[in-house]
N, C-alpha and C positions, 0 to 999 in steps of 0.2 A: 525980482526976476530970477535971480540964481538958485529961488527956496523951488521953483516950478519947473525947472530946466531936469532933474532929476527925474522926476513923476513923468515929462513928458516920454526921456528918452526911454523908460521901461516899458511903457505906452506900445512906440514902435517897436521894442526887442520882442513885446508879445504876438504883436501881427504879422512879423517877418516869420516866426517861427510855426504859428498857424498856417501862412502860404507854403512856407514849406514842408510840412506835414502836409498839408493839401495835394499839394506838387507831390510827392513822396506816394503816397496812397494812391494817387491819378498812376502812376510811372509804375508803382506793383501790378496794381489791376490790369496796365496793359502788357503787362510784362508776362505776369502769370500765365496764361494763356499760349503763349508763346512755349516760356518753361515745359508747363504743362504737353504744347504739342510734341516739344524734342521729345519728354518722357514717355510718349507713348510710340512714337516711331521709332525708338531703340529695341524697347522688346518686339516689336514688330519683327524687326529685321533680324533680330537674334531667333525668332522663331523661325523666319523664313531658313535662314542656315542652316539650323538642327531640322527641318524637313530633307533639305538636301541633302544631309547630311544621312542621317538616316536611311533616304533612297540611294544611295551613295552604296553605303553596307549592305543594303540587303539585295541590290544589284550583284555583288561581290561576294557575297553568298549566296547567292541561284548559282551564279556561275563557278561557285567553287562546286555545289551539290552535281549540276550537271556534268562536272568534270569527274565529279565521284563515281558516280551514277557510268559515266560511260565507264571509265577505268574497271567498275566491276562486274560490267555485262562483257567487257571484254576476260578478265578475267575466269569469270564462270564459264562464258567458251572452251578457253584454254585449258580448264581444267576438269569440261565435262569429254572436250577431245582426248585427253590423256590419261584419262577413266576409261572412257571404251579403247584405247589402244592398250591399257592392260588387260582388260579384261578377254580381248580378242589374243592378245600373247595365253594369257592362261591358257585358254582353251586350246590355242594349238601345239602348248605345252605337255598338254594332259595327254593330245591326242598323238603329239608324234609317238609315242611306245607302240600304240595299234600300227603305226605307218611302219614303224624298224621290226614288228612280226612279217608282215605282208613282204617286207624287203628279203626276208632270212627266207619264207618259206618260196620263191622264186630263181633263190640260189641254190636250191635242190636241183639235181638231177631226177627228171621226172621221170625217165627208165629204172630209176634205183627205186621209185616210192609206189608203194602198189595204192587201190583207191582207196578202201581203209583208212591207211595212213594219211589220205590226203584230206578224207574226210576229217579226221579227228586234230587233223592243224589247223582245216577251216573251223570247226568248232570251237577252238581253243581262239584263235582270234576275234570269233566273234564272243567268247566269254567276255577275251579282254576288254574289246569295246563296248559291252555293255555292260565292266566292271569301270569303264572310264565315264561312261556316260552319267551311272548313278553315283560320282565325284561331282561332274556336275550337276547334281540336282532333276536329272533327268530319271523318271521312270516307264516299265512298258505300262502298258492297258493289255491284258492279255487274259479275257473273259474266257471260265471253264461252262462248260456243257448247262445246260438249266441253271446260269447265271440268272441273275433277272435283267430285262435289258433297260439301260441306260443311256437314254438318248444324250445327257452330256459327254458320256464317255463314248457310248457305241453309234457306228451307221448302219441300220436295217438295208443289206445288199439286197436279201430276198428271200420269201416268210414258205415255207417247208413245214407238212404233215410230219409228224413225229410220236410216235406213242408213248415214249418215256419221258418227254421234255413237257413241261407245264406251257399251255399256250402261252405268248407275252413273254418268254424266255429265250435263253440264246441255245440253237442248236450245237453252232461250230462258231469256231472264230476263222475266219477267210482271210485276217489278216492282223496285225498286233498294232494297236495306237500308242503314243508316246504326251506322257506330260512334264513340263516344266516343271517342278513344285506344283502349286494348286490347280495352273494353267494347264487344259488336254492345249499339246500341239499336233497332233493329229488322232481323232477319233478310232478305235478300233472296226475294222469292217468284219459285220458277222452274219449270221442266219438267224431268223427268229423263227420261234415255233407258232404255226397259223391256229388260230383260236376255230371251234368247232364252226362260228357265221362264215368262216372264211373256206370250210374244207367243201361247202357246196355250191 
């Protein structure tokens, strides 16, 4: 009985350890699964976060840009205002010296000045003002006789028989235009000579 008692008990150590292997493999399988769902709801959620996260910043930069964005519509305002208020000082810069001729020649005694002299102070004024003008960038239009006429520059007042002027030409100039640089600011007003269809 005692040579048999050994073999049995190996017997049962090997079936307990099969069930629990058994046991063991059943308890993974349903375990797994489990494991398995955590590890997929974690990135889950970490991606949800780096979304918000993301919309987060780029919420916070719109609004840094449209903060930029006004700040430098405001400032090109400011410093297209303070452009034209130099450029309007210059100009009345230039032009007070014409204003302190006009001042001197009214401090005359006009019993003392014969008209001569009075003329040749108004011309001298008007030199200077249109040695001030072409500082600024200013020139006349001031077409001679049998110029050719240029409707950029000239306005046909009104077209005159002429025997030395080429028809399509200017007879006179009735008045002087003015341009900016390339810009006429005002056309000169002149006579054109009437072409022979027009003289009957």
């Amino acid at each position: 009985m005692k040579k048999h008692k050994p073999k049995q008990d190996t017997r049962m150590k090997n079936q307990s350890d099969a069930v629990d292997a058994e046991v063991t493999d059943k308890l993974s399988d349903e375990l797994e699964p489990d494991e398995q769902m955590d590890s997929d709801d974690q990135p889950q959620l970490s991606r949800e976060q780096e979304l918000e996260q993301q919309l987060a910043d780029l919420e916070s930069r719109y609004l840094r840009c449209q903060a930029d964005y006004q700040n430098f519509q405001r400032r090109a305002r400011q410093s297209e205002d303070e452009a034209r208020k130099q450029a309007s000082a210059g100009v009345i810069q230039t032009i007070i010296p014409v204003l302190d001729s006009f001042d001197m020649a009214f401090q005359h005694n006009t019993e003392d000045i014969t008209v001569p002299q009075m003329l040749d102070g108004i011309r001298a004024i008007h030199a200077e003002f249109i040695r001030v003008l072409s500082v600024l960038g200013v020139s006349l239009i001031s077409p001679e006789p049998d110029d050719s006429f240029d409707p950029a520059c000239h306005q046909a007042m009104l077209h005159q028989q002429s025997d030395d002027i080429q028809p399509g030409h200017v007879v006179c100039a009735l008045q002087v235009g003015y341009k900016l640089h390339d810009r006429v600011v005002r056309p000169a007003k002149v006579s054109v000579a009437s072409g022979d269809e027009q003289e009957d």
